[in-house]
C-alpha positions as CSV (number, residue, x, y, z in Angstrom):
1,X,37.6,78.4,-10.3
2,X,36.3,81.3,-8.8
3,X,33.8,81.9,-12.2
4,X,32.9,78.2,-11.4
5,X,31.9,78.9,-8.1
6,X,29.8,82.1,-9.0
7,X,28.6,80.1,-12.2
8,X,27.1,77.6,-9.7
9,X,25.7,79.4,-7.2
10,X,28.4,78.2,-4.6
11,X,30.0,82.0,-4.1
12,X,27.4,84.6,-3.6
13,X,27.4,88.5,-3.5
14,X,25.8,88.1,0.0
15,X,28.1,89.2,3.4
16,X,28.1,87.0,6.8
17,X,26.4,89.8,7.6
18,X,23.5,89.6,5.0
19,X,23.3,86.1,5.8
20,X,22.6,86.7,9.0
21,X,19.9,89.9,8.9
22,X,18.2,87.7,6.4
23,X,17.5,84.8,8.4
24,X,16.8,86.6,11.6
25,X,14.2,88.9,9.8
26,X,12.1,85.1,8.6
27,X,12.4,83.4,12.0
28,X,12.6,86.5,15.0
29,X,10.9,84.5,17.3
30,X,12.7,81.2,17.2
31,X,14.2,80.4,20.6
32,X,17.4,81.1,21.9
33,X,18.1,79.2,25.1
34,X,21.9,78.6,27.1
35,X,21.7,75.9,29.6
36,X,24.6,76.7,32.6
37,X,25.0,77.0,35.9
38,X,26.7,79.8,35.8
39,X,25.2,82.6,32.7
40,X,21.7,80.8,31.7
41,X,19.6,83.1,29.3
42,X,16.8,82.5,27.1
43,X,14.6,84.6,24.8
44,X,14.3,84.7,21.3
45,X,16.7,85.6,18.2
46,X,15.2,88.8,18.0
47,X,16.0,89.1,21.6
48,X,19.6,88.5,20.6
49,X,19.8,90.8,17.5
50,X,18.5,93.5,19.4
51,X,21.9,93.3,21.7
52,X,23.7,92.6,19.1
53,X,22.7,95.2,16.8
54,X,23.4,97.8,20.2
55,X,27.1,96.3,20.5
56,X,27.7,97.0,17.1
57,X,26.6,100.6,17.4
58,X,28.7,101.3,20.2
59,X,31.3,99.6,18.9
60,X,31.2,101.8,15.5
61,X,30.6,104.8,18.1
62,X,34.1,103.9,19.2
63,X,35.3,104.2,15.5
64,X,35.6,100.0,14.8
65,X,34.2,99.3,11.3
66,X,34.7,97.1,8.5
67,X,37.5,95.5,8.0
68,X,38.7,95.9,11.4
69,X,39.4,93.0,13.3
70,X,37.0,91.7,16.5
71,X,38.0,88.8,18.6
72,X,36.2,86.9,21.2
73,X,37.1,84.1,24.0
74,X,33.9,83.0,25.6
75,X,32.1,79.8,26.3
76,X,29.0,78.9,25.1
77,X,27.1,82.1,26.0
78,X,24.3,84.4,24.8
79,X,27.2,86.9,24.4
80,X,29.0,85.1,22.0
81,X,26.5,85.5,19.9
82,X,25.4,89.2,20.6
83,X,29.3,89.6,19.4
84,X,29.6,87.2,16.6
85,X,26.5,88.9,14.8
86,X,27.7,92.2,15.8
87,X,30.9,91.6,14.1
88,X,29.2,90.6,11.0
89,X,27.0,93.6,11.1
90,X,29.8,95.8,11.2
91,X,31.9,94.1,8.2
92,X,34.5,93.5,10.6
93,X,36.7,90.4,10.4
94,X,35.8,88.0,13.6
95,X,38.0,86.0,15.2
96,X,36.8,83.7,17.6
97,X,39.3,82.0,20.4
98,X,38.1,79.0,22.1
99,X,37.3,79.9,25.8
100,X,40.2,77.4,27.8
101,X,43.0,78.8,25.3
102,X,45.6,79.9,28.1
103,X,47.6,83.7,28.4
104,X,50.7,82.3,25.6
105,X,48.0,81.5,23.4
106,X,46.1,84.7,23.9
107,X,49.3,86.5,23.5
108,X,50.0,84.9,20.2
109,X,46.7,85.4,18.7
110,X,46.2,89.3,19.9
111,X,50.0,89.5,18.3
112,X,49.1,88.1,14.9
113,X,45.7,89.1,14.6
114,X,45.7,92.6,16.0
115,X,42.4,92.8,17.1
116,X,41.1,96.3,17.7
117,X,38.4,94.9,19.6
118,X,38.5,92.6,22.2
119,X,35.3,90.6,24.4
120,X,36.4,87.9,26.9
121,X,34.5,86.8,30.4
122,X,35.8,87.9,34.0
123,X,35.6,84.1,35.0
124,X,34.7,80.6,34.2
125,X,35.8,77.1,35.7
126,X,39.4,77.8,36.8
127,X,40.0,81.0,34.3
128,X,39.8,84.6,35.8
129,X,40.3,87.8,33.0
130,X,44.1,88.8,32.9
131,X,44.0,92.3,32.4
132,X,48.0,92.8,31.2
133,X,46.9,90.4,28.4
134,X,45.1,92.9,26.4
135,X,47.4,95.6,27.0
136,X,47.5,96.6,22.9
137,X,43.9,96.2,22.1
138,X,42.0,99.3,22.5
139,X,38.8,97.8,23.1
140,X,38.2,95.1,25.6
141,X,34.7,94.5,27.2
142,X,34.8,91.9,29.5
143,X,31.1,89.6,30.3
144,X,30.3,89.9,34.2
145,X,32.2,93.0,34.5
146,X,31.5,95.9,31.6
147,X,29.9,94.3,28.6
148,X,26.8,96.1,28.3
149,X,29.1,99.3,28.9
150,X,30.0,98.9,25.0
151,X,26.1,98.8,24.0
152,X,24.3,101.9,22.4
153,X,21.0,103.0,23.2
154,X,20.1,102.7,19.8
155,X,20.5,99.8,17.5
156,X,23.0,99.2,14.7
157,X,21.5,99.5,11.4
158,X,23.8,100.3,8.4
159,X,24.8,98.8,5.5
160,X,28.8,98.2,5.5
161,X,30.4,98.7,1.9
162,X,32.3,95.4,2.4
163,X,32.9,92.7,-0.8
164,X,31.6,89.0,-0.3
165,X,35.3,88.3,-1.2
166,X,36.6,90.2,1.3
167,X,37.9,88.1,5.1
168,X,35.1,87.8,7.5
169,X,36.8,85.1,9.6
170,X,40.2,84.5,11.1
171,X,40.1,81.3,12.8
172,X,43.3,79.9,14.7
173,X,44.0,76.3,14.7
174,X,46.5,74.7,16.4
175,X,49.0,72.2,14.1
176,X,52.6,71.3,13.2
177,X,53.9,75.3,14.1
178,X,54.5,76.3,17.0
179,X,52.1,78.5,17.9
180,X,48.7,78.4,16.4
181,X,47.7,79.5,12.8
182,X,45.9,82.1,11.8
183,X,43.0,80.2,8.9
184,X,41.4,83.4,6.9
185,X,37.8,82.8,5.5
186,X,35.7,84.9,3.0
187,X,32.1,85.6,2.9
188,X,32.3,83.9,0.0
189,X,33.6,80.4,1.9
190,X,32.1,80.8,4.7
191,X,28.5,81.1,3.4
192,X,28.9,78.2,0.9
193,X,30.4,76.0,4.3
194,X,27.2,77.6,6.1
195,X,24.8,76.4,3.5
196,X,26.3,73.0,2.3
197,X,26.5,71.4,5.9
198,X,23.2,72.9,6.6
199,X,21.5,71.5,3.5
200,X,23.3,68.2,4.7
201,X,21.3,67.9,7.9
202,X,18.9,64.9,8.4
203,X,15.7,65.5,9.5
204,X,14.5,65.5,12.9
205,X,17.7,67.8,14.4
206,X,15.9,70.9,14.2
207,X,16.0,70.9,18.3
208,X,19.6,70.4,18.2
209,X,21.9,71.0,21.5
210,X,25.4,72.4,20.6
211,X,27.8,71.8,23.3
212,X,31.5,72.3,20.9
213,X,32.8,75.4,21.9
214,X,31.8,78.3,19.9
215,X,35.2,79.6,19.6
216,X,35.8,76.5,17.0
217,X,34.8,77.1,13.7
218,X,32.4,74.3,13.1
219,X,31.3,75.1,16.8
220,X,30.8,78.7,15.8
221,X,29.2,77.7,12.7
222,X,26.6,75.5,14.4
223,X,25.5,77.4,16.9
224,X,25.3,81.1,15.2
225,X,24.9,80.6,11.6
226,X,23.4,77.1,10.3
227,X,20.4,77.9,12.6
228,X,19.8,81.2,11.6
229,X,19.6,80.2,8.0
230,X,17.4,77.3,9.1
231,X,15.5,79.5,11.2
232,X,15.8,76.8,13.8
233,X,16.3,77.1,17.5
234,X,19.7,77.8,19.6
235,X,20.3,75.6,22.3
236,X,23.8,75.9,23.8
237,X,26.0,74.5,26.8
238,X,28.6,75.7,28.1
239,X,29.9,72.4,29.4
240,X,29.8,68.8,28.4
241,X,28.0,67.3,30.7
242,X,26.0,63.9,29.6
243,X,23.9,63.7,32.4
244,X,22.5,67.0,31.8
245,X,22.4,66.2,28.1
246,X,20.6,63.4,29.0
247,X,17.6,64.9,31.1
248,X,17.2,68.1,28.2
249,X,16.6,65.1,25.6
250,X,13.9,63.7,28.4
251,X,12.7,66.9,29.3
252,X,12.9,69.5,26.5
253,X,12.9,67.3,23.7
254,X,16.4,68.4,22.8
255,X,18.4,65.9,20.1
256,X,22.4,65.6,20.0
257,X,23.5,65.0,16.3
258,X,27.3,63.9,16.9
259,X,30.6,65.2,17.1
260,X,34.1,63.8,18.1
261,X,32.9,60.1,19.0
262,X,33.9,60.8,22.9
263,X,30.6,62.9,22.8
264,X,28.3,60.5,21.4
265,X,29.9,57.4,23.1
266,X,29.8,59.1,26.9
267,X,26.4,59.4,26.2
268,X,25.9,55.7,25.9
269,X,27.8,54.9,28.8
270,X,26.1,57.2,31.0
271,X,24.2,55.3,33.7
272,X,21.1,57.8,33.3
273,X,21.0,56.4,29.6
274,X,17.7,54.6,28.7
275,X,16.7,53.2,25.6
276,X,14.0,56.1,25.7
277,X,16.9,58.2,24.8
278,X,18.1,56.6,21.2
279,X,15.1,58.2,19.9
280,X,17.0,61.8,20.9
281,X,20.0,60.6,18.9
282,X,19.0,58.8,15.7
283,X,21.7,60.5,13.9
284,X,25.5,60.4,14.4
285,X,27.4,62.7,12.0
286,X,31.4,62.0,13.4
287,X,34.3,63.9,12.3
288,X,36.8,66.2,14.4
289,X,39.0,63.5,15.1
290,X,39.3,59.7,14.3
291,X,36.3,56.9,14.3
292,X,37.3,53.8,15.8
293,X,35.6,51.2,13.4
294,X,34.2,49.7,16.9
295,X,32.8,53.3,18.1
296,X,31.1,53.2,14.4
297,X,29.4,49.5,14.8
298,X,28.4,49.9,18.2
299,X,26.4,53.0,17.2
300,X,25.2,51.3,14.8
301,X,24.0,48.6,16.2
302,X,21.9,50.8,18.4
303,X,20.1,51.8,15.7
304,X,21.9,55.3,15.3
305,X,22.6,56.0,11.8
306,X,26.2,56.7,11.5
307,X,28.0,58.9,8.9
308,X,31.7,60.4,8.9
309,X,33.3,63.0,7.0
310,X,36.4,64.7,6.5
311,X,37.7,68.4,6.9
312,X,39.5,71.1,8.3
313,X,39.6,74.5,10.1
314,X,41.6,75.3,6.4
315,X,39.0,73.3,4.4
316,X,35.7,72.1,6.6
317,X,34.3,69.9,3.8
318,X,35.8,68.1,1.9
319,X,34.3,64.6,1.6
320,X,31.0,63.0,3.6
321,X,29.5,60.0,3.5
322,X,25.5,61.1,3.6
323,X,22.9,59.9,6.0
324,X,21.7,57.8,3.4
325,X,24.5,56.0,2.0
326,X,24.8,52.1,2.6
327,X,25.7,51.6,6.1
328,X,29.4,49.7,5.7
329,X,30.5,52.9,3.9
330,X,28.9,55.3,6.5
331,X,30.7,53.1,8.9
332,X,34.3,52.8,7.7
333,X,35.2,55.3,4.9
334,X,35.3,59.2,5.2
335,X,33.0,59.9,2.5
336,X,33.2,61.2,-1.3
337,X,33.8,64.7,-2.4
338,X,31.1,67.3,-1.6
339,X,29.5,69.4,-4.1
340,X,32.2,71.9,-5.4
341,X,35.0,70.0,-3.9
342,X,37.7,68.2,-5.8
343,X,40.2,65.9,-4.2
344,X,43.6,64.0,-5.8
345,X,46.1,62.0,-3.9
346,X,49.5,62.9,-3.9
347,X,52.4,59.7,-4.8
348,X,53.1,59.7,-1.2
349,X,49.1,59.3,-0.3
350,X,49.2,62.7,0.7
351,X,45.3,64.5,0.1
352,X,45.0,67.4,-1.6
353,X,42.1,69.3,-1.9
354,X,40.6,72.5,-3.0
355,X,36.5,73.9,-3.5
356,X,34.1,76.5,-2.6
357,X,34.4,76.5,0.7
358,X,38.6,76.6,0.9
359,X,40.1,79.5,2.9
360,X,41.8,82.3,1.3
361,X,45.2,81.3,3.3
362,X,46.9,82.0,6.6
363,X,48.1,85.1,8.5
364,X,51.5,84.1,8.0
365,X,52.2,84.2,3.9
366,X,55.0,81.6,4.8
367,X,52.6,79.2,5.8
368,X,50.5,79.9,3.2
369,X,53.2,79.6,0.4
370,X,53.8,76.0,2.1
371,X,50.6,74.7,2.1
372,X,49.3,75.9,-0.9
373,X,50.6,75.3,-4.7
374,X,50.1,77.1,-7.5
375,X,46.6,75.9,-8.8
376,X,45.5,76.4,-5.7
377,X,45.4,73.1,-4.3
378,X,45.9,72.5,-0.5
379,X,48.4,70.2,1.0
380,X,46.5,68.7,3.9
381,X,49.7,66.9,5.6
382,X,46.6,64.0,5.9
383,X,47.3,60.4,4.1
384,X,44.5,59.0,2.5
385,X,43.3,56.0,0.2
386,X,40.3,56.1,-2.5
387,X,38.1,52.6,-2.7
388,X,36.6,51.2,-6.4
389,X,33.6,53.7,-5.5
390,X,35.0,56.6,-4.7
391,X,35.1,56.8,-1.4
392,X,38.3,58.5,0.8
393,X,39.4,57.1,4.3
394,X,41.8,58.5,6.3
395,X,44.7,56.5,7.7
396,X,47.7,58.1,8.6
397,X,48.6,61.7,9.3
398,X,52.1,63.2,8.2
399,X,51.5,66.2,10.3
400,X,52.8,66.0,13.8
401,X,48.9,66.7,15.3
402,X,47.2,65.1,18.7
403,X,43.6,65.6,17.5
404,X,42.2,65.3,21.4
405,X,38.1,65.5,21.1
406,X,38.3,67.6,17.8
407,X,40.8,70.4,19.7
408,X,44.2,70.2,17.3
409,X,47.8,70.4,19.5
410,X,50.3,71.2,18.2
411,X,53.0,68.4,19.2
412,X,55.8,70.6,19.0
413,X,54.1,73.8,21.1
414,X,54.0,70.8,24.3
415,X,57.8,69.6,23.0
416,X,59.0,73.6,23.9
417,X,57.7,73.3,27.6
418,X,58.6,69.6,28.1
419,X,62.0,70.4,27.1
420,X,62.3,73.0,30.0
421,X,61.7,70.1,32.8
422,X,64.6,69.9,35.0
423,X,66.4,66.7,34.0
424,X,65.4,66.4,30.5
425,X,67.7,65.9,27.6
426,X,65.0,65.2,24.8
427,X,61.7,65.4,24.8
428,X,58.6,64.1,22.3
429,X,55.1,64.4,22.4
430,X,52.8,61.7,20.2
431,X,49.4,61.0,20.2
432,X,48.2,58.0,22.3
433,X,44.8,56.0,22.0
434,X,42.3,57.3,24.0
435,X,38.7,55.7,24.3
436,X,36.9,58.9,25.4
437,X,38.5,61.7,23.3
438,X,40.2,59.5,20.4
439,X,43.4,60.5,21.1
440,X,45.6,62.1,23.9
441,X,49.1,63.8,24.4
442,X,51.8,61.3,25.6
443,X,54.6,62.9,26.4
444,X,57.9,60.4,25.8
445,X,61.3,61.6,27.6
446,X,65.1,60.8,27.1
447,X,66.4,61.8,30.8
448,X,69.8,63.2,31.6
449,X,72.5,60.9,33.2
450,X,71.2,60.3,36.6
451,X,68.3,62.5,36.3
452,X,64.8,60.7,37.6
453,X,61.5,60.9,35.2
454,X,59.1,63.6,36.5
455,X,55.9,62.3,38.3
456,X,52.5,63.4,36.5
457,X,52.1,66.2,39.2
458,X,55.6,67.7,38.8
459,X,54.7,67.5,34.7
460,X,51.0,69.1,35.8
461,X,52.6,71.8,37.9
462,X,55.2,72.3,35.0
463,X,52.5,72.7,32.5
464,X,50.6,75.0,34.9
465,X,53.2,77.9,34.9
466,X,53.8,77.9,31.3
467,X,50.3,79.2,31.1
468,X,49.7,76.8,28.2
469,X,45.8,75.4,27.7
470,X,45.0,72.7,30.2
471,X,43.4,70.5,27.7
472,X,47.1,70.5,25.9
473,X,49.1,68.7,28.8
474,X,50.1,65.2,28.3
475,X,48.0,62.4,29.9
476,X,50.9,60.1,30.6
477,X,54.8,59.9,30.5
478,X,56.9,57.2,28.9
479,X,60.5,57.0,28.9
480,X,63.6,55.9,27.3
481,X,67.2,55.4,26.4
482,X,67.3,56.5,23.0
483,X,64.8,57.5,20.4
484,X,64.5,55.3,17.2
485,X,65.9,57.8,14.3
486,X,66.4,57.8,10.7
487,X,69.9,57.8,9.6
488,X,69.8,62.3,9.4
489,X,69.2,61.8,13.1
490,X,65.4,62.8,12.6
491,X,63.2,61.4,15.5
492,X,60.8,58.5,14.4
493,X,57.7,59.6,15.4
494,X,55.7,57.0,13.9
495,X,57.1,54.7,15.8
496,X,57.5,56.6,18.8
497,X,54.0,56.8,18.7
498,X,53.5,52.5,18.4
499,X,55.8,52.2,20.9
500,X,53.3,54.1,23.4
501,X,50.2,52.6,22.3
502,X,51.9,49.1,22.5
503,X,52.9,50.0,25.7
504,X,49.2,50.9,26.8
505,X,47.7,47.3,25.4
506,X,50.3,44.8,27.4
């Protein structure tokens, strides 16, 4: 496979880090602008090397060089990409955290990943810098506190001896474990991802404002790689906020090209939207979580030109269903194969998958031995179904995953602190329907004798001290007598998780 790859131009000799000093020599003066109330910035990318060519510098001053491992937690800031391309200068392997990940996760990752590097903020929203947190990492800057302390005078400007097959990328990902899993990316993958979904843009997105956190990997890959290789602008936001989205289309001439459907579809519901503003948003490209068919129609009947596709952190392409496919497909199926991927259903419907752009495995080899077979095929835990042309939709899901506004959680990570309420004999946590982020975390209890069911603020406060990510607590609490089980005793999720969205429809 991998003489395949090489053979067709999908794996490349060229580092992240290549990539990147390439396309910011052919386009220094495209803009780089961050809207936010808090840390706005604009200049240019040159503007941006420059400190990022400085934090590499001092950062290799401090003895960090390729190989080692560089981790980040910030929003959508200028730093984040000072730090990302400083990384990739180095040859160091980047890990990006996404910025409302609380102190367990934080603790997990620094545990797994043993970053020797570290750059977070001092606050943002409700999050303040825990200092005890980074206790093993030797190097921690923190933004709005000593950041620039880790820049050199001078600029950054050698040539790492690192392989294209080498890691360049640890991103964690939250799914049926209970913490989340460390998802190892080459050069090699990670530039074919960077260059097929770039190639697969439509026209007119060239002013394109990225608001998914940077410390996802599409995120990351949107906002600090595809445009460099473009040599297209930067716009960034650290917040989702429609009416501000709405006013930069109006004002700046910024366009939105998709997302989980809650981003697109808050949009419309907006009360600042005006028709004006459909010809901001011509395009739709949804993935991240799942496309209500009615989400799809309404959008297109708009006029915005719909298409889906299919991925993961483990595997970000897999199938797409391009801009210019006949609309009922673009609608209602996922896609077929990109170039270089190769997809076969299991006899359970299970989708496995392998291509160009396929990670090199987890942290954890135990992981990676489950979820990988011997001709390198990847067992996605997804069910799928193929139509008479080819085309893969998505319709069940065997791994135990709440897929809230494209962030995976990991049912059984919100199981371990729901089963520490006071009162609570078993506990489950399902996805339930959700109109503005697809899906959201139910949690579903089987009380002790005479113990009463929690109110949402008890759960809240619950949630709060276990220090686990805000955006993981469950929405709403169901309860009952017993949970339907299969005759081992296993749970029935599946129907656990009917059961809730029946409940929501009465």
């Amino acid at each position: 496979m991998a003489q395949t790859y090489q053979a067709n131009g999908w794996w490349t000799d060229e580092t992240i880090g290549d990539m990147l000093a390439n396309g910011l020599r052919q386009a220094p003066d495209a803009e780089f602008r961050v809207h936010s109330d808090v840390r706005p910035w604009s200049g240019t990318f040159a503007d941006v090397e420059r400190i990022g060519r400085r934090l590499a510098q001092g950062l290799r001053d401090r003895g960090v060089g390729p190989g080692d491992v560089v981790a980040f937690q910030l929003p959508n800031w200028m730093e984040a990409a000072a730090t990302f391309w400083a990384a990739s200068f180095l040859g160091a392997v980047v890990v990006p955290v996404v910025h409302f990940y609380g102190a367990k996760e934080i603790r997990h990752i620094i545990a797994t990943a043993k970053p020797k590097v570290f750059i977070t903020f001092q606050e943002f929203g409700r999050t303040r810098y825990q200092e005890d947190l980074y206790d093993d990492v030797p190097i921690v800057g923190v933004v709005g506190r000593d950041f620039e302390d880790l820049l050199a005078a001078a600029p950054f400007a050698e040539e790492p001896a690192i392989a294209a097959s080498d890691p360049a990328v640890i991103a964690f990902t939250s799914g049926t474990t209970r913490n989340a899993k460390g998802v190892v990316h080459s050069h090699q993958t990670l530039g074919f991802e960077t260059r097929q979904l770039g190639d697969a843009y439509p026209p007119g997105l060239e002013r394109q404002l990225t608001a998914a956190p940077v410390g996802h990997f599409i995120g990351m890959l949107n906002a600090f790689l595809i445009p460099v290789v473009k040599g297209t602008p930067i716009y960034l936001t650290d917040g989702w906020n429609p009416a501000q989205t709405l006013s930069l289309m109006l004002s700046d001439g910024l366009t939105f090209g998709g997302g989980a459907p809650y981003f697109v579809i808050s949009l419309l519901d907006h009360p600042d939207f005006t028709p004006a503003h459909l010809d901001y948003m011509r395009y739709a490209g949804m993935g991240g979580s799942s496309v209500p068919a009615a989400t799809a129609r309404r959008l297109h009947d708009q006029g915005v030109n719909v298409w889906r596709s299919y991925g993961s952190t483990e595997h970000p392409s897999v199938v797409s269903t391009h801009y210019t496919a006949p609309a009922e497909k673009r609608m209602y199926t996922d896609g077929k194969p990109l170039p270089g991927a190769e997809i076969r259903l299991s006899a359970d419907g299970e989708i496995l998958s392998r291509g160009p752009d396929l990670c090199l495995g987890y942290l954890d080899q135990d992981l990676t031995a489950a979820a990988f077979d011997a001709e390198g095929w990847y067992h996605s835990g997804d069910i799928g179904v193929l139509d008479d042309d080819g085309y893969l939709s998505i319709v069940d899901r065997k791994s135990d995953i709440i897929i809230r506004g494209g962030e995976n959680i990991s049912a059984m990570e919100v199981e371990e602190v729901l089963q520490t309420l006071p009162g609570v004999a078993e506990a489950v946590a399902v996805a339930a329907p959700d109109e503005r982020f697809g899906e959201r975390t139910a949690a579903v209890l089987r009380m002790k004798p005479d113990a009463s069911l929690p109110s949402m603020d008890d759960l809240r406060a619950h949630f709060a001290r276990s220090g686990l990510a805000k955006q993981k607590w469950p929405e709403e609490i169901h309860q009952v007598e017993e949970f339907p089980r299969t005759p081992s005793s296993k749970i029935q999720k599946a129907l656990i998780r009917k059961m809730v969205a029946d409940s929501r429809a009465v």
